[in-house]
C-alpha positions in Angstrom: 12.1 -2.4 -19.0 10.2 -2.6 -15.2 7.0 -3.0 -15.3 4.6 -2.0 -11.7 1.7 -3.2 -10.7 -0.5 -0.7 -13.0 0.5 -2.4 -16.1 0.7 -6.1 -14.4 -2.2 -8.7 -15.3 -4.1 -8.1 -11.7 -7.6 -8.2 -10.8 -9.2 -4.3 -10.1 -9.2 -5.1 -6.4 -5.6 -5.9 -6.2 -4.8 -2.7 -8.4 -7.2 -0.7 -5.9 -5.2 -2.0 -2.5 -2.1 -1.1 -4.6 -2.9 2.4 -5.2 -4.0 2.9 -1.5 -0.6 1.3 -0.4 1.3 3.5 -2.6 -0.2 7.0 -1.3 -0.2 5.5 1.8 3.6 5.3 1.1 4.0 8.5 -0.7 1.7 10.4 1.9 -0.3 9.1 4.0 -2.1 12.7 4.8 -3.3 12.6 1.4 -5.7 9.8 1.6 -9.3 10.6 2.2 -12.7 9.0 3.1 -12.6 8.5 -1.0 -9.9 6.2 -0.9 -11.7 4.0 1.4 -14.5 3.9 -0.5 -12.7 2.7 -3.5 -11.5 -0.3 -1.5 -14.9 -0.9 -0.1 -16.2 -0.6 -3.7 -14.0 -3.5 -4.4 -15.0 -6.3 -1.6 -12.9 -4.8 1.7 -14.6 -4.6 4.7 -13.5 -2.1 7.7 -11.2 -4.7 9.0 -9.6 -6.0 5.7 -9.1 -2.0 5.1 -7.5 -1.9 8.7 -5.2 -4.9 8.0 -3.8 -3.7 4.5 -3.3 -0.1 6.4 -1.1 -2.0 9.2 0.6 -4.5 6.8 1.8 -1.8 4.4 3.0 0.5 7.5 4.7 -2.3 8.8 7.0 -3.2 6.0 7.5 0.9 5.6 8.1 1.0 9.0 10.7 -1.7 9.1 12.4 -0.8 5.9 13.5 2.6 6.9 14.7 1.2 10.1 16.7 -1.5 7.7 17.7 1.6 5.5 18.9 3.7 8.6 20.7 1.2 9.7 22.8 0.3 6.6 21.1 -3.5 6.8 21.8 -5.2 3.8 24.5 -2.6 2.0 28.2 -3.8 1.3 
């Protein structure tokens, strides 16, 4: 069975950073003014808000440059 984050024991404000990381990695186009009010809701500021959005793009950034690449296959 695999379990995700929606089902893990987190607090709300990790489950609300995880849902903005995952449209952010689904579609970024999609999220809205609401989205970031749902973090703020939950204790981020502008600049925490700003770090998750460049940490998260980062690692999707450098994976598909891993995955184009063939890093890590046999």
């Amino acid at each position: 069975m695999q379990e995700d984050y929606r089902s893990a024991p987190i607090s709300e404000q990790d489950r609300v950073m995880l849902d903005y990381v995952a449209q952010l990695t689904r579609d970024a186009t999609r999220l809205s003014r609401e989205d970031h009010e749902r973090l703020r809701a939950v204790g981020f500021d502008d600049r925490g808000i700003l770090q998750i959005t460049l940490i998260a793009s980062w690692f999707n950034y450098i994976n598909r440059v891993a995955d184009a690449l063939g890093v890590g296959r046999d």
